[in-house]
C-alpha positions in Angstrom: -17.3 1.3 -15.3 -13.7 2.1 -16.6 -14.8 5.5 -17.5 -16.0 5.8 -13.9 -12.4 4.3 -12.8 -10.7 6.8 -14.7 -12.6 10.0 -13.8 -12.1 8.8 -10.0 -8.1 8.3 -11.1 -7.4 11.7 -12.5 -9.1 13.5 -9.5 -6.6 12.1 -7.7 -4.3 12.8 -10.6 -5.4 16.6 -10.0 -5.4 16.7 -6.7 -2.1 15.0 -5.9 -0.7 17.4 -8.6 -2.0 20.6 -6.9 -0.5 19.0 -3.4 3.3 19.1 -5.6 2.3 23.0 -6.9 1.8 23.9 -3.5 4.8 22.2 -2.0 6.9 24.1 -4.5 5.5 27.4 -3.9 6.9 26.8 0.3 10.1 25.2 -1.2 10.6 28.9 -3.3 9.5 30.8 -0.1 12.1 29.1 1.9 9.7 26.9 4.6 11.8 25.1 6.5 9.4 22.7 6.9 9.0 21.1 3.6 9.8 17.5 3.3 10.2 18.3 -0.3 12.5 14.9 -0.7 9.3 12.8 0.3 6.3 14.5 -0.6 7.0 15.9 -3.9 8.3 12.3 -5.2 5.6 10.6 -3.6 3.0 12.8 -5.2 4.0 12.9 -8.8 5.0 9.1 -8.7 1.4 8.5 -7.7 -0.1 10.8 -10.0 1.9 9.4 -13.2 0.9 6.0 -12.1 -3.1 6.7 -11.8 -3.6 7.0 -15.7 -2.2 3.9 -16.2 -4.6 2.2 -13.9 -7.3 4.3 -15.9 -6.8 2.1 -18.8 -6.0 -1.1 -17.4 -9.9 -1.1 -16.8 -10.7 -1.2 -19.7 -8.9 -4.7 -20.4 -11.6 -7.4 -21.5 -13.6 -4.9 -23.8 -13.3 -4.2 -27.2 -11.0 -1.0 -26.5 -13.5 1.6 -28.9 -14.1 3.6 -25.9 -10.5 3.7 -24.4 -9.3 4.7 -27.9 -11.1 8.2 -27.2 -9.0 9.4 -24.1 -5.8 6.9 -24.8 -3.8 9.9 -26.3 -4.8 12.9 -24.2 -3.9 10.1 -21.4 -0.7 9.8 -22.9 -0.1 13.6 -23.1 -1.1 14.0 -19.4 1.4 11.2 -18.3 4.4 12.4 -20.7 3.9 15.8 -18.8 4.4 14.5 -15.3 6.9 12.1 -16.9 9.2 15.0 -17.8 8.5 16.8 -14.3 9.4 14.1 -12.4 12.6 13.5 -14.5 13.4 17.2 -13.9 12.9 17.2 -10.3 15.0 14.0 -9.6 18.2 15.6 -11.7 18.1 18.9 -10.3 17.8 17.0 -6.4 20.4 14.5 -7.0 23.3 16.4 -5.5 25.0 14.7 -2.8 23.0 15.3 0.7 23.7 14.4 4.5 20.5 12.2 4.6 18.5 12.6 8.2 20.2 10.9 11.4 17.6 8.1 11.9 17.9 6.1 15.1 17.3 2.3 14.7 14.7 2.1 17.9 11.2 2.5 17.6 10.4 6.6 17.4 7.9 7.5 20.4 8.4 11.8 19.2 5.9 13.5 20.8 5.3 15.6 17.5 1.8 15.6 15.8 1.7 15.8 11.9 -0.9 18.3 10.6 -3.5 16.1 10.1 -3.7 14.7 13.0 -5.7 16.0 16.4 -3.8 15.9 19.7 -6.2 12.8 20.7 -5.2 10.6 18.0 -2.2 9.4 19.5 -4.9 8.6 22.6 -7.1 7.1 20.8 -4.4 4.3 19.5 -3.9 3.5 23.0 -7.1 3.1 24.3 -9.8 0.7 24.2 -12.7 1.3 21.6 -15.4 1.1 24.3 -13.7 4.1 26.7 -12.8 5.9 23.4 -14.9 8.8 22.2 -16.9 8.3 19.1 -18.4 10.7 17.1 -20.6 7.3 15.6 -21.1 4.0 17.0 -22.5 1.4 13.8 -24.0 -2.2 14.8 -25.7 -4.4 13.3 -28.3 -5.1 16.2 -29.3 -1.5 16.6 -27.6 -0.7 19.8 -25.5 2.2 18.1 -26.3 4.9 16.1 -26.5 3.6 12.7 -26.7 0.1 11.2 -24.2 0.2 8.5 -20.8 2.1 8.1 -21.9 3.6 4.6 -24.9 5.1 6.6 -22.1 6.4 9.4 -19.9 7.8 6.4 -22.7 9.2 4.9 -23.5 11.2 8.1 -20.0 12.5 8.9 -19.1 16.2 7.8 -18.0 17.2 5.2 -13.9 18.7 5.1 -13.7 18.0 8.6 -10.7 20.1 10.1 -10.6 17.3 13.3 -10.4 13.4 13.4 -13.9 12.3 13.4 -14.3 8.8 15.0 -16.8 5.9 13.7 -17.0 2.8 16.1 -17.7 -0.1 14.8 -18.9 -3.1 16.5 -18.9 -6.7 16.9 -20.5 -8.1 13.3 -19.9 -8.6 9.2 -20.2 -4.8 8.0 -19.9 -4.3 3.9 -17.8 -0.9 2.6 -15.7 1.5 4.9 -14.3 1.1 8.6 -12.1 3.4 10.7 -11.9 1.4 14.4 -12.4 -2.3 15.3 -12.4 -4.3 18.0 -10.3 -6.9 16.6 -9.3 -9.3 13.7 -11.8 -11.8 13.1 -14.4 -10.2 15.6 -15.2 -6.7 13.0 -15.2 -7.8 9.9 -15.8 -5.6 6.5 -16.6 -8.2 3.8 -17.5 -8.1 0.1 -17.3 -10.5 -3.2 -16.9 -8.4 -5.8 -14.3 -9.5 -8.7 -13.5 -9.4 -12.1 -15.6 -12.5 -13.3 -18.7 -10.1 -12.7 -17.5 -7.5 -14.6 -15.8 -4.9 -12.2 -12.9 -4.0 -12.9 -10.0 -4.7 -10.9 -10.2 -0.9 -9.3 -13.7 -1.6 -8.2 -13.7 -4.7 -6.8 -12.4 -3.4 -3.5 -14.6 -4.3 -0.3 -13.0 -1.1 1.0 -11.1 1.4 -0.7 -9.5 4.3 0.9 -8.5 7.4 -0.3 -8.3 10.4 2.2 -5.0 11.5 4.0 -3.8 10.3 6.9 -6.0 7.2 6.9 -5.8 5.6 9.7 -7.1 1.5 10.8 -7.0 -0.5 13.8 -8.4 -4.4 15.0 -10.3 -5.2 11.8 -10.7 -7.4 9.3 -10.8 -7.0 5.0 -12.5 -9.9 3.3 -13.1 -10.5 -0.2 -15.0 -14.0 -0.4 -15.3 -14.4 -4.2 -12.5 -17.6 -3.7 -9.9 -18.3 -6.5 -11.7 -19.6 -9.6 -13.3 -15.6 -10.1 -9.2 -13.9 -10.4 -8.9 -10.6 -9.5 -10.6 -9.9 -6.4 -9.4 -7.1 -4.4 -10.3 -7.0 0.0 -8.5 -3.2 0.5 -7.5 -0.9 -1.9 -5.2 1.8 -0.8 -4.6 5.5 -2.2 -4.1 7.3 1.1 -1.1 9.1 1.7 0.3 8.6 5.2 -1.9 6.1 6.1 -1.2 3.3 8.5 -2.6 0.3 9.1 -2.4 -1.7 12.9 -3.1 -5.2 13.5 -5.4 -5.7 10.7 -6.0 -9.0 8.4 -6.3 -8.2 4.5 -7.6 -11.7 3.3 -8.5 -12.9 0.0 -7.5 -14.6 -3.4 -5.8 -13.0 -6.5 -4.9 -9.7 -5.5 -6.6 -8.9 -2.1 -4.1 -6.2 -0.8 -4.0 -3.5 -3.7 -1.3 -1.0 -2.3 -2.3 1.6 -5.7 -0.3 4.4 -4.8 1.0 6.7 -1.8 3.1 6.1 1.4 1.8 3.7 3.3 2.8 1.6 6.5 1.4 -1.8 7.6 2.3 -3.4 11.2 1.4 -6.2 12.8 -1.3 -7.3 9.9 -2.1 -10.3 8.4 -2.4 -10.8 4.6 -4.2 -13.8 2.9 -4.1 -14.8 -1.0 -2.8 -16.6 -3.6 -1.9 -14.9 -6.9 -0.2 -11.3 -7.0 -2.0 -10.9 -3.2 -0.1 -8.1 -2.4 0.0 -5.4 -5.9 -0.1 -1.9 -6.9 2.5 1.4 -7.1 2.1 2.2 -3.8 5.6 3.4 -1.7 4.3 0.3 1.1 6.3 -0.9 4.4 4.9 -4.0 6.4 7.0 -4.3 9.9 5.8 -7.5 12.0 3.3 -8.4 9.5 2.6 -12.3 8.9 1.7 -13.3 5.5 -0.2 -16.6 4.5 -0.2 -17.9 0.9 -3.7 -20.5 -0.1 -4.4 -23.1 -2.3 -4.6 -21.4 -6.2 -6.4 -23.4 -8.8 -4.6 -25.6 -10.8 -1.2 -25.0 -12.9 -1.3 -21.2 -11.2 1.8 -20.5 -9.2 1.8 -18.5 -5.9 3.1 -15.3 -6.3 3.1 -12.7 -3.2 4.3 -9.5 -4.7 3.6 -7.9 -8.0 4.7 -4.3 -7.9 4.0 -2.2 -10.4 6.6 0.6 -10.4 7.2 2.0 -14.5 9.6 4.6 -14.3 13.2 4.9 -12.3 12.2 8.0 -10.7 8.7 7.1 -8.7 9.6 6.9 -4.8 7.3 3.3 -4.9 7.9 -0.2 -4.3 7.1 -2.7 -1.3 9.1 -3.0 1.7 8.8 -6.3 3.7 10.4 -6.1 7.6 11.1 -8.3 10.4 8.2 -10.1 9.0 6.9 -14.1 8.5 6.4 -15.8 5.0 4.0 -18.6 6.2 3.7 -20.3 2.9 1.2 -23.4 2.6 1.8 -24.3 -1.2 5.0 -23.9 -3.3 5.4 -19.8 -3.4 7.5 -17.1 -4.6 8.1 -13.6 -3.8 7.3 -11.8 -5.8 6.8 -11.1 -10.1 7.5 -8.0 -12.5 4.1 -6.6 -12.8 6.0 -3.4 -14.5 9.3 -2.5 -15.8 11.0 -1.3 -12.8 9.4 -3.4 -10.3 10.8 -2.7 -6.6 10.5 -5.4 -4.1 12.5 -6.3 -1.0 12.7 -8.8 2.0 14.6 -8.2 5.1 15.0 -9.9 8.6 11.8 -11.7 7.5 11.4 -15.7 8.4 10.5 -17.7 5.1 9.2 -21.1 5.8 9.9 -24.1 3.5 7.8 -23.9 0.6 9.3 -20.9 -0.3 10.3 -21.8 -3.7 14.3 -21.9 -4.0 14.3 -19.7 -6.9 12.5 -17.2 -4.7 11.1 -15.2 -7.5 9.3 -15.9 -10.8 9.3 -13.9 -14.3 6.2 -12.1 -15.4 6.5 -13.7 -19.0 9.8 -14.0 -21.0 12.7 -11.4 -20.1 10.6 -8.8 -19.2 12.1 -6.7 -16.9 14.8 -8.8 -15.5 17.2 -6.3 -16.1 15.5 -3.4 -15.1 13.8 -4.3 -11.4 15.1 -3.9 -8.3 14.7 -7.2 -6.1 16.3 -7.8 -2.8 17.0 -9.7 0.3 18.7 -8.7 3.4 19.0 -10.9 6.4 16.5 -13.1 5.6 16.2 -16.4 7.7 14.2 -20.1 7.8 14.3 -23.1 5.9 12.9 -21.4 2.8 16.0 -18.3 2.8 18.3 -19.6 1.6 20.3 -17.7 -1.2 22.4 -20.6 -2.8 19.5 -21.4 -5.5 18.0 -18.1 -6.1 17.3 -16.2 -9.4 20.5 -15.1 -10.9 18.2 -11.6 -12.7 20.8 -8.7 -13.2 17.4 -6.9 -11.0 17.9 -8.8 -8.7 20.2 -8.1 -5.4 21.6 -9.9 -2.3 22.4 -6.8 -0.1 25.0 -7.8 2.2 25.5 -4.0 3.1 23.7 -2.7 5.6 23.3 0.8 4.4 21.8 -0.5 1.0 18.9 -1.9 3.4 18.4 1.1 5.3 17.6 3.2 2.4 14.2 0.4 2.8 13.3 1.3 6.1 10.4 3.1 7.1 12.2 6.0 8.4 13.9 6.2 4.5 11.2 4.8 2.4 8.4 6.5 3.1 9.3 9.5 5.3 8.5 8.2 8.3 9.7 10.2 11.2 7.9 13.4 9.7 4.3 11.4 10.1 4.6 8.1 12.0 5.1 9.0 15.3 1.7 10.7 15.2 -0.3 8.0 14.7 0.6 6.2 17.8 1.5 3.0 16.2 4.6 1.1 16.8 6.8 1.4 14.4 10.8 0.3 13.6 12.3 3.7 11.8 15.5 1.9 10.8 16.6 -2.0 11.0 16.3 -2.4 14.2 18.9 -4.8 16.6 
């Protein structure tokens, strides 16, 4: 199974690589329309973090078989190592950075992926909209299962190709809903059984310009079986609107790639919101459970290893609704990128606010922050004193963690016809 993990990972290795090789052939013939600044840096930060995944799958075995591909691995991630490295030094001169207005955008501009009825469809009710597929349980649409409706869609589409999904428990892959807790996508894989962590997804997304509205992610397998991912997310520009990501030890597995959460919920105790993703959530509320005993709540563990990937996890005008003694967030990696801002924190938000991974490790080299926060459980006075770690009082230190900084927004938000806060807002 890890060796199926990994040959999954380095296709997206390859293709997120030939995305970059592309992008600098426009950048050398002077395209004006290159978002070189977000795209190349996203790309190779996802594709160096891939391999590492790759062999995280194949914790709990004896290691014999990872042994066989551990140092042509290694050779593929020093490579992208040093390009990354190169690219960030020879674009680190001093730039005017894009005017970005603080309201939410409404630009009338489509990105490339997108059809002109997308923005449409957002809008409209699921019932007037028009689907390519309908899938419902009871037989009154065209298929009875969303793998069946998947299964069916062309291949390479060049347009948006809708699947409805109705009222009902569904397994696997969704695209449209008609709201939380009425379509729901659930599954129980987890570790205990002998997935890896990769695979336990109940859905895992991958395409560009992914796009999810008014449904529900479950993973069921409950605390005492660990790792147990509900969504797992390597979609570039993908957005996700007024969905619930619920589960236990790390149900919302943000792997790698720009992505934007609004108005969602998310659900777990340990880690329950992990990966190397480059990740926003505006408006989103998050709920932390009851862990078994002597584990500590943890809601972030971000796992970015080298100072020049684009990732970490952005948490905006948002609610901590913690239900047992919790912290923010843990080192998963070295340079672990977190940050809170204009986000309510009730009280059980531990005063510390975050916790070590094990020892020292990485204290001095993450990046931790709060901006603004507010609620009985924001307060700064007994917080971690980590040289990572950051109060910004500054407001143009948070703006470099909005969405219209942090992931690129304005080139590709506004065409999805979600609301979304480009800056920090009033």
């Amino acid at each position: 199974m890890a060796i199926e993990d990994c040959k999954e990972l380095l296709d997206f290795s390859v293709s997120e690589l030939a995305w970059s090789l592309d992008e600098m052939k426009r950048i050398r013939a002077g395209d004006k329309n290159v978002h070189y600044e977000g795209n190349l840096k996203a790309w190779l930060s996802a594709a160096l973090s891939n391999q590492d995944t790759c062999l995280e799958g194949f914790e709990g075995t004896d290691r014999r078989l990872e042994n066989f591909i551990n140092g042509s691995l290694q050779q593929v991630t020093q490579l992208i190592t040093n390009v990354l490295s190169l690219y960030t030094q020879l674009h680190s001169l001093p730039f005017k950075p894009p005017r970005i207005n603080d309201t939410q955008s409404e630009s009338p501009k489509f990105p490339k992926w997108m059809t002109e009825g997308d923005k449409g469809h957002m809008d409209m009710k699921p019932t007037r909209m028009h689907a390519d597929a309908v899938v419902a349980l009871d037989g009154t649409g065209h298929y009875r299962t969303i793998t069946e409706a998947i299964n069916a869609a062309p291949s390479y589409s060049k347009r948006r190709y809708v699947i409805y999904v109705k009222k009902g428990k569904k397994t696997n892959i969704m695209l449209v809903g008609d709201g939380i807790g009425a379509t729901v996508v659930t599954g129980n894989r987890n570790f205990m059984q002998g997935w890896t962590t990769f695979r336990t997804a109940t859905v895992a997304v991958s395409g560009k310009g992914f796009i999810a509205r008014d449904m529900t992610f479950r993973n069921t397998a409950g605390p005492q079986n660990h790792q147990a991912v509900a969504l797992r997310v390597d979609s570039d520009q993908s957005a996700f609107f007024r969905c619930s990501v619920e589960g236990y030890q790390d149900t919302l597995y943000a792997h790698s790639l720009r992505q934007f959460y609004r108005e969602c919920n998310i659900y777990g105790t340990i880690d329950f919101i992990f990966g190397n993703g480059a990740a926003v959530l505006q408006n989103c509320k998050i709920y932390s459970r009851v862990p078994l005993p002597l584990q500590k709540v943890t809601i972030t563990a971000q796992g970015r290893k080298n100072p020049n990937q684009n990732t970490g996890f952005s948490i905006q005008d948002s609610y901590v609704v913690a239900t047992q003694p919790t912290y923010l967030g843990r080192p998963w990696k070295q340079y672990s990128r977190t940050v809170y801002m204009n986000t309510y924190m009730s009280g059980l938000v531990q005063p510390r606010g975050w916790l070590e991974w094990y020892g020292n490790f990485a204290l001095n080299t993450l990046w931790y922050g709060e901006y603004r926060n507010y609620g009985p459980g924001a307060s700064l006075n007994g917080r971690v004193k980590w040289p990572g770690y950051h109060i910004m009082r500054d407001a143009s230190t948070a703006r470099y963690f909005t969405a219209g900084r942090f992931i690129d927004g304005m080139a590709w938000l506004p065409g999805t016809g979600i609301r979304f806060t480009a800056g920090l807002g009033t």
